[in-house]
N, CA, C and O atoms as a GROMACS GRO file, in nm:
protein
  260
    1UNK      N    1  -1.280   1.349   1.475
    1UNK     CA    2  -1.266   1.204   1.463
    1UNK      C    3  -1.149   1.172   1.370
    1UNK      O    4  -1.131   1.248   1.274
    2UNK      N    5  -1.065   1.063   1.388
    2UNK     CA    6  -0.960   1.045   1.338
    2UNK      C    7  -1.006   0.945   1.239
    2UNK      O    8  -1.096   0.870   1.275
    3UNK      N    9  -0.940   0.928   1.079
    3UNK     CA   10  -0.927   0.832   1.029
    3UNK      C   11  -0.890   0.718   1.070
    3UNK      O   12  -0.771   0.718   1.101
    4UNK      N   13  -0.962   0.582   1.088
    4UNK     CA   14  -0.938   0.476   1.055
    4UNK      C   15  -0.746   0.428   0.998
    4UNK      O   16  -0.728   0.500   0.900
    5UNK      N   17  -0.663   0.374   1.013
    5UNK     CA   18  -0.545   0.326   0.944
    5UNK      C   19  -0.529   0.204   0.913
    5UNK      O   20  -0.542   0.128   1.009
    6UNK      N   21  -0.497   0.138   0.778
    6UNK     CA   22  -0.461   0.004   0.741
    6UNK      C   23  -0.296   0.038   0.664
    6UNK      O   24  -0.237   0.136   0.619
    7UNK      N   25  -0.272  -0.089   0.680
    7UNK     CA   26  -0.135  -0.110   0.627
    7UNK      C   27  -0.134  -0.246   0.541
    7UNK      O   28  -0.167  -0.354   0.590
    8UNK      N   29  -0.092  -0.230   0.404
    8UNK     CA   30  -0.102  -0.346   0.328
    8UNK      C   31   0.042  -0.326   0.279
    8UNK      O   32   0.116  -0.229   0.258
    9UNK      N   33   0.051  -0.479   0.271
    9UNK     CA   34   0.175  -0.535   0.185
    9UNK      C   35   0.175  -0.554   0.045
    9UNK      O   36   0.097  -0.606  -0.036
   10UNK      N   37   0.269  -0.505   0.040
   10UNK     CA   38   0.245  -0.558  -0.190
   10UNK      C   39   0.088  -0.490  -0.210
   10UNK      O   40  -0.018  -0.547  -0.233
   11UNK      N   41   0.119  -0.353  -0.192
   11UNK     CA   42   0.012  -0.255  -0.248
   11UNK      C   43   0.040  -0.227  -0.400
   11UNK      O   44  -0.033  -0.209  -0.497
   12UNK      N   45   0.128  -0.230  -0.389
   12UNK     CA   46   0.174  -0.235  -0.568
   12UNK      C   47   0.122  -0.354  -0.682
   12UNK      O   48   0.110  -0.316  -0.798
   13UNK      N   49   0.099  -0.464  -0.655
   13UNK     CA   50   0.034  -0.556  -0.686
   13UNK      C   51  -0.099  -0.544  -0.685
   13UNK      O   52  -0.148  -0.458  -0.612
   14UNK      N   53  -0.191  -0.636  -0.774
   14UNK     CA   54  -0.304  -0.584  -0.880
   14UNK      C   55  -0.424  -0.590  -0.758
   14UNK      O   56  -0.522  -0.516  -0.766
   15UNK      N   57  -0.406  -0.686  -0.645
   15UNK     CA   58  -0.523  -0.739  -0.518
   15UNK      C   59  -0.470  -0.556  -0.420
   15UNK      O   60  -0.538  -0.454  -0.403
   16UNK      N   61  -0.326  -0.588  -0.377
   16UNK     CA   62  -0.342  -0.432  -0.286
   16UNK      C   63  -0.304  -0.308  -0.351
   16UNK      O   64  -0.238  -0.216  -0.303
   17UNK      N   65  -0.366  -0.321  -0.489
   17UNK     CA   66  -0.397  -0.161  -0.504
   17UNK      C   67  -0.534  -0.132  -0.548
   17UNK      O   68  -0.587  -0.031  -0.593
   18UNK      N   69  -0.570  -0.234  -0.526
   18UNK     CA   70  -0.755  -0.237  -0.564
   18UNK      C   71  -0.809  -0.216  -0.401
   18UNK      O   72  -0.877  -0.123  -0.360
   19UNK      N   73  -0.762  -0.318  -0.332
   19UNK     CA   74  -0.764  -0.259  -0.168
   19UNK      C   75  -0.753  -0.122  -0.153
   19UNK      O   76  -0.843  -0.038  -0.154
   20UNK      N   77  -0.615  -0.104  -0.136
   20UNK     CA   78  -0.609   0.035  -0.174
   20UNK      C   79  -0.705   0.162  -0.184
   20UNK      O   80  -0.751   0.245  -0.106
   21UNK      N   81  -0.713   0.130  -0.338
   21UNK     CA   82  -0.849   0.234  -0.388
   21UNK      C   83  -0.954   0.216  -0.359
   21UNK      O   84  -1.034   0.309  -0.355
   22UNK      N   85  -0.984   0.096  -0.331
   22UNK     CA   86  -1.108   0.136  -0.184
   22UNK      C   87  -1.101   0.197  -0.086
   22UNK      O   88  -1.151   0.308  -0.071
   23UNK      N   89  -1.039   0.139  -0.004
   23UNK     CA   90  -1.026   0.230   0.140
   23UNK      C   91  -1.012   0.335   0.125
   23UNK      O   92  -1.087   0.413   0.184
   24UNK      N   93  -0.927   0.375   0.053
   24UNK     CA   94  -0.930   0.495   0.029
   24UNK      C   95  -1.058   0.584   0.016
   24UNK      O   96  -1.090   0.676   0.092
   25UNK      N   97  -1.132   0.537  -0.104
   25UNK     CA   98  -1.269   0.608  -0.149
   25UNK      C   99  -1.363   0.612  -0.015
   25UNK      O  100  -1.451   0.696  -0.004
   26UNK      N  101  -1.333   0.496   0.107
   26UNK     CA  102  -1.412   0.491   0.231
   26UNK      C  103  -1.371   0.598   0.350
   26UNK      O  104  -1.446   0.623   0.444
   27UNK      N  105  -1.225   0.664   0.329
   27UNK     CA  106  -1.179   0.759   0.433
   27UNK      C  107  -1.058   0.678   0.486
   27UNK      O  108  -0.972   0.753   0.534
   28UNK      N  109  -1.032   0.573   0.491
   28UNK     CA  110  -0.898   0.520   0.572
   28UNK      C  111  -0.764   0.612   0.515
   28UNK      O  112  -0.755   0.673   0.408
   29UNK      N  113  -0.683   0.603   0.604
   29UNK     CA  114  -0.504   0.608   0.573
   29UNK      C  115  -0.476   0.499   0.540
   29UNK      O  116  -0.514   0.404   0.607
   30UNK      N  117  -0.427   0.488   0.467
   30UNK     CA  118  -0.369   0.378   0.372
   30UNK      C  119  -0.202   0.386   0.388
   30UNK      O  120  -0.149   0.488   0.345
   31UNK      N  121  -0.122   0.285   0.448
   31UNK     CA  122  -0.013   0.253   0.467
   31UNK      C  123   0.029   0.162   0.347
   31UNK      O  124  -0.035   0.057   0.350
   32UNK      N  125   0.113   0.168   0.246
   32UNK     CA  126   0.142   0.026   0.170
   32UNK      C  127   0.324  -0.010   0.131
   32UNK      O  128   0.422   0.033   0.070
   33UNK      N  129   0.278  -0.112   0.210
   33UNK     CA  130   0.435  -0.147   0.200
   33UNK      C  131   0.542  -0.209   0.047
   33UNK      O  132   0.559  -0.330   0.031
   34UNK      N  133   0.595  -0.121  -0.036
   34UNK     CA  134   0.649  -0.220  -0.153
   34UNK      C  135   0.767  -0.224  -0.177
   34UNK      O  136   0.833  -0.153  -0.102
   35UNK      N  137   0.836  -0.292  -0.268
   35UNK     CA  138   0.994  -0.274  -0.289
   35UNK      C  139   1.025  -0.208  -0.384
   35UNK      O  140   0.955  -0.207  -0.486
   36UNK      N  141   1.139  -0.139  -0.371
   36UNK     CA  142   1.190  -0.009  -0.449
   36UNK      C  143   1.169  -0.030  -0.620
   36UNK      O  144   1.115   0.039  -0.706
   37UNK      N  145   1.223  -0.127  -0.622
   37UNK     CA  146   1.174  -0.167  -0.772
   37UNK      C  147   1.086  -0.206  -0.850
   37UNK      O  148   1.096  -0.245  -0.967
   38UNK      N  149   0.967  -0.192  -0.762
   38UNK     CA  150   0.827  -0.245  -0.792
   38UNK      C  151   0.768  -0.166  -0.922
   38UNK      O  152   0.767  -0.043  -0.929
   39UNK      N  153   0.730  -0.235  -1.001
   39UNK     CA  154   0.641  -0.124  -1.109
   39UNK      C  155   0.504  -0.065  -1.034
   39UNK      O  156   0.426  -0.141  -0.977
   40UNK      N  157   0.479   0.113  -1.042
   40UNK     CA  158   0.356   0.148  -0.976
   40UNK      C  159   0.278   0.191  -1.045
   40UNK      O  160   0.218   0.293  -1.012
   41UNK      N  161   0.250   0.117  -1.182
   41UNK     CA  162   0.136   0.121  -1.303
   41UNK      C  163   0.027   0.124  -1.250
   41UNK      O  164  -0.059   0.202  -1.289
   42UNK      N  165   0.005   0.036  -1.144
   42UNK     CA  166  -0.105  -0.018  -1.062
   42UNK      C  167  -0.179   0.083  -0.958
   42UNK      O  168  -0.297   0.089  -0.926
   43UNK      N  169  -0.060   0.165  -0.914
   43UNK     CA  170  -0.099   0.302  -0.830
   43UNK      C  171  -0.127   0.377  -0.896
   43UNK      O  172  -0.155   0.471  -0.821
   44UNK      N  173  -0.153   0.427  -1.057
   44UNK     CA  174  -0.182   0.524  -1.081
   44UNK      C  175  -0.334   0.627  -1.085
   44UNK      O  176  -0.348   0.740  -1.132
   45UNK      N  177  -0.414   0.553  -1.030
   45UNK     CA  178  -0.496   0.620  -0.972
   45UNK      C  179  -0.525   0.703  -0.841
   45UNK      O  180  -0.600   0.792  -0.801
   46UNK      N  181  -0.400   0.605  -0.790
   46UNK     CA  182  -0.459   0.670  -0.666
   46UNK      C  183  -0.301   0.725  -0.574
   46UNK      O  184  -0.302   0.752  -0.454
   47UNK      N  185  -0.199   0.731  -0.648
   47UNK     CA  186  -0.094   0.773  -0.598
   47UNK      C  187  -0.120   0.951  -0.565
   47UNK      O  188  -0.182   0.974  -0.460
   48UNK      N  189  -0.102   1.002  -0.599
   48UNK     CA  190  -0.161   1.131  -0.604
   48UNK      C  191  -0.246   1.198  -0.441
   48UNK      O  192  -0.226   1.307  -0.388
   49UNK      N  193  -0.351   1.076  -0.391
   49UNK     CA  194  -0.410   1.081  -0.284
   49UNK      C  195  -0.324   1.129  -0.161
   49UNK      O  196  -0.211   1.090  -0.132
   50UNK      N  197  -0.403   1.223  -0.093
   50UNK     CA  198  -0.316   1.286   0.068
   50UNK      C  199  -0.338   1.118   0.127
   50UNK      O  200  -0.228   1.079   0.088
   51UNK      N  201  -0.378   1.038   0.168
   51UNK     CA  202  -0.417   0.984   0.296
   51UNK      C  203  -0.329   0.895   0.230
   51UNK      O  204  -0.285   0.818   0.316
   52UNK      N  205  -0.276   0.865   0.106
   52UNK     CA  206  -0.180   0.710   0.040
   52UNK      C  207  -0.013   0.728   0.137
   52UNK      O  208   0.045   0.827   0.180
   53UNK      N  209   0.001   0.664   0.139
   53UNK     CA  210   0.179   0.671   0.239
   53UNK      C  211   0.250   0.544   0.145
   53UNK      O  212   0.189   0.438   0.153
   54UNK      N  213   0.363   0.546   0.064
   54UNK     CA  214   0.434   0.455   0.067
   54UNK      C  215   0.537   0.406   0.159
   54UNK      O  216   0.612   0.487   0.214
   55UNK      N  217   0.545   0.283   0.177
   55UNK     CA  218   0.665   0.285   0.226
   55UNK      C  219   0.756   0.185   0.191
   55UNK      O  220   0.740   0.067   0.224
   56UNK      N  221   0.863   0.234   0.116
   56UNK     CA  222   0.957   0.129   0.083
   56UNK      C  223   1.083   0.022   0.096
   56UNK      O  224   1.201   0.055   0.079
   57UNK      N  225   1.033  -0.124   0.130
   57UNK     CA  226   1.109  -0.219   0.184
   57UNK      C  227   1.066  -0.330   0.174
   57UNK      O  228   0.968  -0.336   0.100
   58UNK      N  229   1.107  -0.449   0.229
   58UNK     CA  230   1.048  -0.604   0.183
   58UNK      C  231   1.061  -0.657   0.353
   58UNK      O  232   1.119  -0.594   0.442
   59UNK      N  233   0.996  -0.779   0.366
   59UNK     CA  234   1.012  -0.849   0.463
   59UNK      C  235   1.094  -0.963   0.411
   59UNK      O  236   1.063  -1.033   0.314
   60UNK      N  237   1.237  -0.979   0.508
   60UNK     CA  238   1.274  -1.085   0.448
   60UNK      C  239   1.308  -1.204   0.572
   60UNK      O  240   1.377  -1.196   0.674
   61UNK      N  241   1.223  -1.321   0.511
   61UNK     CA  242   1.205  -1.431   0.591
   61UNK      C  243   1.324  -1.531   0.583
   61UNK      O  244   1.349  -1.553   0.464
   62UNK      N  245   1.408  -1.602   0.669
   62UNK     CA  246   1.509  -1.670   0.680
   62UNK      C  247   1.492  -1.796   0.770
   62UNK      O  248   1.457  -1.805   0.888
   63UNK      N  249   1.526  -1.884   0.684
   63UNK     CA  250   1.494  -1.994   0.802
   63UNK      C  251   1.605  -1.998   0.899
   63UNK      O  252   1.706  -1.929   0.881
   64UNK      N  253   1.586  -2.090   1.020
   64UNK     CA  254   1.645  -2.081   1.119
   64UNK      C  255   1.708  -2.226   1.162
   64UNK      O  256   1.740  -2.268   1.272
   65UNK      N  257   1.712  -2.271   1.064
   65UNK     CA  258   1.788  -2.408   1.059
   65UNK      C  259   1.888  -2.420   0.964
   65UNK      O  260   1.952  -2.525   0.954
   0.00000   0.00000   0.00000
């Protein structure tokens, strides 16, 4: 049986790295999307984890007018 996968944004931030370290503790892959310069004080529990994936980049929204 395959793990479960989520992908969160701004896992680095204090809401998705508490996400995070749940899912985690439940069996998911954990995808989290942050920007290079992000402080990862917040990951330090759970950076370390096989199933954690960073991935680093931003969404950037532009209006169209």
């Amino acid at each position: 049986m395959t793990n479960k996968k989520v992908f969160i944004t701004g896992i680095s931030g204090q809401d998705g790295s508490l996400l995070a370290e749940f899912l985690l503790s439940k069996g998911y892959d954990v995808y989290g999307l942050m920007k290079e310069n992000s402080c990862k004080d917040n990951l330090k529990n759970i950076i370390d984890n096989k199933n954690l994936n960073i991935i680093f980049g931003s969404f950037l929204l532009q209006s169209l007018l």
